[in-house]
C-alpha positions in Angstrom: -125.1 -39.5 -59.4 -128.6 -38.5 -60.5 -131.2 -41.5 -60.3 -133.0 -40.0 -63.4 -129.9 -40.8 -65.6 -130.2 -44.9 -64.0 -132.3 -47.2 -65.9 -133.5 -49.3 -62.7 -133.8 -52.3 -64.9 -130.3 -52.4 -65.0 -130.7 -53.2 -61.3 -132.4 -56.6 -62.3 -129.9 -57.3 -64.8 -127.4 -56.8 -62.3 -129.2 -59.3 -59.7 -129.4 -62.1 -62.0 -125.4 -61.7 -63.0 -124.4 -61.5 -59.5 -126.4 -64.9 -58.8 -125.7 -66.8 -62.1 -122.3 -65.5 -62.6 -122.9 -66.6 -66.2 -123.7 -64.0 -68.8 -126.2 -66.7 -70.7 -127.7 -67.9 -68.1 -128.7 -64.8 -66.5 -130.3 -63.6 -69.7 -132.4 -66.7 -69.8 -133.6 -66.1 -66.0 -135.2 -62.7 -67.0 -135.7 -63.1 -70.7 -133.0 -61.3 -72.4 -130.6 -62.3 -75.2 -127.1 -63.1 -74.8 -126.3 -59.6 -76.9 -128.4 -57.7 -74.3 -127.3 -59.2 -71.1 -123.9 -58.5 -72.3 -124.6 -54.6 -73.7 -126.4 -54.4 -70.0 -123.1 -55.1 -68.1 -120.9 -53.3 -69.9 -123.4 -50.2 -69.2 -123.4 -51.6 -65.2 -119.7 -51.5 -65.6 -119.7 -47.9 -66.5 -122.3 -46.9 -63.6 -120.4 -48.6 -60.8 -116.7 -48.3 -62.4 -116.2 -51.8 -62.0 -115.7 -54.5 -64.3 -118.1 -56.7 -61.7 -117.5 -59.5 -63.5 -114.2 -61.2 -64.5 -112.8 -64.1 -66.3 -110.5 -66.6 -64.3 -110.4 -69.2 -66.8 -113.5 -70.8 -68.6 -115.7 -68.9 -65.5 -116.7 -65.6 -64.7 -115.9 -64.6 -61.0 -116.9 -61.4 -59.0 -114.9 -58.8 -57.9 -115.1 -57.9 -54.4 -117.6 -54.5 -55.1 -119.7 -57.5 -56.7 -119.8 -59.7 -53.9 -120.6 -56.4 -51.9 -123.2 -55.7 -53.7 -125.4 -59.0 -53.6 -127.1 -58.6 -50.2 -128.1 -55.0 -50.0 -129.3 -55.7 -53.9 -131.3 -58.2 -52.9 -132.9 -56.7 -50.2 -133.4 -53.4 -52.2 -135.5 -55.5 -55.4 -137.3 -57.6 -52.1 -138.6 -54.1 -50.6 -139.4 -53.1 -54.4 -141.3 -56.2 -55.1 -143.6 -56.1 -51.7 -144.0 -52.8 -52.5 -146.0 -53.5 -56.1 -147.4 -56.9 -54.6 -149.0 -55.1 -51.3 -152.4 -56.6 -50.2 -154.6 -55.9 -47.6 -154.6 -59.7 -46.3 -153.6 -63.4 -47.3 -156.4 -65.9 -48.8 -154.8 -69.4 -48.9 -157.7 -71.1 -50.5 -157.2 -68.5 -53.3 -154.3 -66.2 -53.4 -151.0 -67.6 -55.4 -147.9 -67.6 -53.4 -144.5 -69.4 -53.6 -142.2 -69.7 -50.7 -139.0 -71.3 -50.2 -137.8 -72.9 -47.0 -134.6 -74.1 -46.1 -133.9 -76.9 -43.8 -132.1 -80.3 -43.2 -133.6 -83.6 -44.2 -134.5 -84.1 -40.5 -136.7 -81.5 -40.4 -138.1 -82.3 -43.8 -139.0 -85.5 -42.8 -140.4 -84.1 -39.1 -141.7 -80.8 -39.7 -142.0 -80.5 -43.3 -143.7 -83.3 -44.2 -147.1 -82.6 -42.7 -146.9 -79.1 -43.5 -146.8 -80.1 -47.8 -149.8 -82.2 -46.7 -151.7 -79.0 -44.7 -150.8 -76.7 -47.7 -151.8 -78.9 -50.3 -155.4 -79.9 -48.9 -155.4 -75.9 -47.5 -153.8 -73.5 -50.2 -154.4 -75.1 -53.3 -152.5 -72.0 -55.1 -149.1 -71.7 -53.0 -146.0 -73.3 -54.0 -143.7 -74.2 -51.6 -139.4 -74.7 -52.8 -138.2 -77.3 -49.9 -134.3 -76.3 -49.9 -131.4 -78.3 -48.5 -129.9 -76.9 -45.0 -127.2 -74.5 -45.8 -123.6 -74.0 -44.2 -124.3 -70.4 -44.0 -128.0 -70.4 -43.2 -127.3 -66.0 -42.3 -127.1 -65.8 -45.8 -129.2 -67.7 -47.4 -131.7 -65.2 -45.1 -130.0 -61.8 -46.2 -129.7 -62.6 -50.1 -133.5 -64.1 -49.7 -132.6 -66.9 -51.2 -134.9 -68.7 -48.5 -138.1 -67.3 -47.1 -137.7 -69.6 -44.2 -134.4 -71.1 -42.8 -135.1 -74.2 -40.1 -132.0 -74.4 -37.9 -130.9 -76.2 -34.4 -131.1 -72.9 -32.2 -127.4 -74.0 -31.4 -126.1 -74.3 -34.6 -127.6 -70.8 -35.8 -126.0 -68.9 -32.7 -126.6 -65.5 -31.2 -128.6 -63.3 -34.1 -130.9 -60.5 -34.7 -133.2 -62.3 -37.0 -137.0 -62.9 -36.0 -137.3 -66.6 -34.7 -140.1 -69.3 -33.3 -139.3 -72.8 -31.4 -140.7 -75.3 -33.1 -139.7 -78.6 -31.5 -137.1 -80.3 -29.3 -135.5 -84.0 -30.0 -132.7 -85.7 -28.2 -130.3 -88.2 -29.4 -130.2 -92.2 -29.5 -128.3 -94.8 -30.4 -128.7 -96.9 -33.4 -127.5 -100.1 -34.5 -129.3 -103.2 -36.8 -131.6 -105.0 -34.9 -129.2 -108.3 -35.1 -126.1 -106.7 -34.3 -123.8 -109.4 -33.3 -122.2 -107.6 -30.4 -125.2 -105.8 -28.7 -128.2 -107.6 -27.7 -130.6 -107.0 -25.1 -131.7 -103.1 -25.0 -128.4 -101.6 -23.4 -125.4 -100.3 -25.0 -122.4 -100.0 -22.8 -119.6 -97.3 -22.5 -117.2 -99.8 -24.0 -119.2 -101.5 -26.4 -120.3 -97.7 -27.6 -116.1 -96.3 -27.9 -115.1 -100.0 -29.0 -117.8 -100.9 -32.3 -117.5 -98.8 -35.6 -119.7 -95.5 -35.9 -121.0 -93.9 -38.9 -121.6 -89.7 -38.2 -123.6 -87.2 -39.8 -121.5 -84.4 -41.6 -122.5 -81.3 -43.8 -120.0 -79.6 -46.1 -116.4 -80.0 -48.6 -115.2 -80.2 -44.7 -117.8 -82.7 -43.0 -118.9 -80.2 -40.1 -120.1 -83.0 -37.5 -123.5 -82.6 -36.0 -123.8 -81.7 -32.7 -123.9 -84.7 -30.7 -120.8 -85.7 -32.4 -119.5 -82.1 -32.0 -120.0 -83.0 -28.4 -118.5 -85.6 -28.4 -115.2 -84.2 -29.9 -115.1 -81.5 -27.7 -115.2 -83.6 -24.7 -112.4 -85.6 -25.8 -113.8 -89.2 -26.4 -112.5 -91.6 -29.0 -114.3 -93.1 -31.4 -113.2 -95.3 -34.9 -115.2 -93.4 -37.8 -115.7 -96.1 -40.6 -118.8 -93.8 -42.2 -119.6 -90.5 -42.6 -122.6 -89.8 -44.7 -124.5 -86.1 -45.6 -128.0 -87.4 -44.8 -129.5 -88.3 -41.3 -132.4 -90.0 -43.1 -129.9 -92.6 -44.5 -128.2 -93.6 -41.1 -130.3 -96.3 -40.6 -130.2 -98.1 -44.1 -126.3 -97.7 -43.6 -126.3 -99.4 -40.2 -128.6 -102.2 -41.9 -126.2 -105.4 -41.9 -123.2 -104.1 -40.2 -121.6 -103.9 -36.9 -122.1 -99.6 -37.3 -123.9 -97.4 -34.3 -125.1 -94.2 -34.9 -126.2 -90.9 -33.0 -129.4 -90.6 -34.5 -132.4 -87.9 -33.5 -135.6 -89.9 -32.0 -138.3 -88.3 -33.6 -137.0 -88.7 -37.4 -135.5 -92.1 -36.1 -138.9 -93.8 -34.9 -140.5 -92.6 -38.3 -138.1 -95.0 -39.8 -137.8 -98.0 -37.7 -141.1 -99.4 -39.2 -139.2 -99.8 -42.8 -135.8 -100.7 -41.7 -135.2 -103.5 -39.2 -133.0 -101.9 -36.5 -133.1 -101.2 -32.7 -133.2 -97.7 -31.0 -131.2 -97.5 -27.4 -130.2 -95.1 -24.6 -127.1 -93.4 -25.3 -124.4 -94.8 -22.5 -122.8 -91.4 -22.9 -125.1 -88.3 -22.6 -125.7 -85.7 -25.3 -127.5 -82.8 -24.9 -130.7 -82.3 -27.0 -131.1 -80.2 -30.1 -134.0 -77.5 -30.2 -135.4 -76.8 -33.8 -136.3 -73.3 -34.6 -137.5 -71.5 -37.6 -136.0 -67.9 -38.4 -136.8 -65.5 -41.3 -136.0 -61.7 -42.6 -137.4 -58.6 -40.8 -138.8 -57.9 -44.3 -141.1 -60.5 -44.1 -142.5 -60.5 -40.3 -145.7 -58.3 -41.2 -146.5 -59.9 -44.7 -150.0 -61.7 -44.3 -148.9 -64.5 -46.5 -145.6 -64.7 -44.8 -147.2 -64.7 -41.4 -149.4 -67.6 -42.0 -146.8 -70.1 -43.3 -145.6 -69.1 -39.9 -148.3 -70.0 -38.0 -148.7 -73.5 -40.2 -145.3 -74.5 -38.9 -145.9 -73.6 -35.5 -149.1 -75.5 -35.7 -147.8 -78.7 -37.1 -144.7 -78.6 -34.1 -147.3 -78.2 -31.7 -149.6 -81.4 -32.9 -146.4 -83.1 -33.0 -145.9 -83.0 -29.1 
């Protein structure tokens, strides 16, 4: 195939298809009428001899040369885009940025929180997209859907992706402050397996988190009454109720001050989680890149 013969825009076109999987609503992500998104793809369809996108009903879904296609795309228009938008350095009190950073509502609260407070005093100019922790948190990193993805370094697993520790938390118990059945500061074995607990979960198929992965795995019963997608809203649940909780300390002490229940020692031990921050080769040398980098780093190591 000879490039010259390509009109590259079509390689935009064909981004914003594979991502909306709508024919309108790509057109309105790059500008383009409905007519001209739709005279683009069936040239796309010509190039790649693929019909790329199908109908299954009311929705369009992508063949499997499609769903090939998304990541090395992506990463193609990335390379492409820093290649136009090279500068010599990164000015945060002046140059405009927008980065996106994925993470769970626990590190929001922990991590992120300060940083939207540094940025906003420090680079009046950058925009920062706070994204909800994905499933497949490799992916969000290879389609670039996420300059930044913060993961437990046991959850993310063996990789090749750049990475930085940021922080380390372990696990408690929570239960209201006027729980009928606990009082004191100790929670026994028994009283732990024997009163109601209300886990963590992500996803259509409730993936546990890991202390309660841990848990599972080593074979102890429990009676789950709740399972919610949110470790911020464990101890609102627990408010009122006989529930206990596996909740993470640092996130948990943030919120005992509006929410009137009692943090104790877990009677079974759980190993601690260690937060880490990983991002695309693509970006390790990019000045702007590289100082969101070290603003993390900086707020995990005041928080210690």
């Amino acid at each position: 195939m000879n490039l010259r013969s390509i009109d590259l825009n079509l390689l935009v076109i064909l981004d914003a298809l594979l991502t909306e999987r709508n024919v309108s609503r790509a057109g309105e992500r790059i500008g383009l009428s409905q007519s001209a998104m739709s005279a683009a793809l069936a040239r796309l369809r010509e190039v790649f001899h693929d019909p790329l996108l199908v109908r299954v009903g009311r929705d369009l879904a992508l063949t499997r040369n499609a769903e090939d296609l998304i990541v090395p795309l992506k990463e193609s228009l990335s390379k492409v885009e820093q290649l136009l938008l090279r500068r010599p350095g990164f000015d945060p009190a002046n140059d405009a940025r927008t980065f996106s950073i994925s993470a769970s509502d626990y590190a929001g609260l922990v991590l992120l929180t300060p940083l939207v407070r540094i940025i906003s005093n420090e680079a009046p100019n950058v925009t920062i997209h706070l994204l909800p922790r994905a499933r497949d948190a490799v992916r969000v990193l290879q389609t670039n859907q996420a300059d930044i993805v913060i993961e437990p370094i046991e959850l993310f697993g063996p990789n090749d992706y750049p990475s930085a520790s940021l922080l380390s938390d372990r696990w408690l118990c929570a239960v209201d402050a006027n729980h009928p059945d606990v009082s004191g500061d100790t929670l026994t074995e028994t009283q732990f397996l024997e009163l109601p607990h209300l886990v963590y979960g992500i996803g259509d198929d409730r993936q546990l988190n890991l202390a309660d992965q841990h848990l599972a795995n080593a074979g102890v019963q429990r009676r789950i009454e709740v399972t919610v997608e949110s470790f911020l809203l464990n101890p609102f649940l627990i408010k009122g109720t006989r529930l206990v909780s596996l909740v993470l300390e640092r996130a948990a002490r943030r919120l005992i001050g509006t929410i009137d229940i009692k943090l104790l020692e877990s009677p079974i031990s759980v190993p601690d989680i260690h937060e880490a921050m990983y991002w695309h080769p693509r970006h390790t040398t990019d000045p702007g890149h590289k100082w969101l980098r070290e603003k993390l780093l900086n707020v995990a190591q005041q928080l210690d």
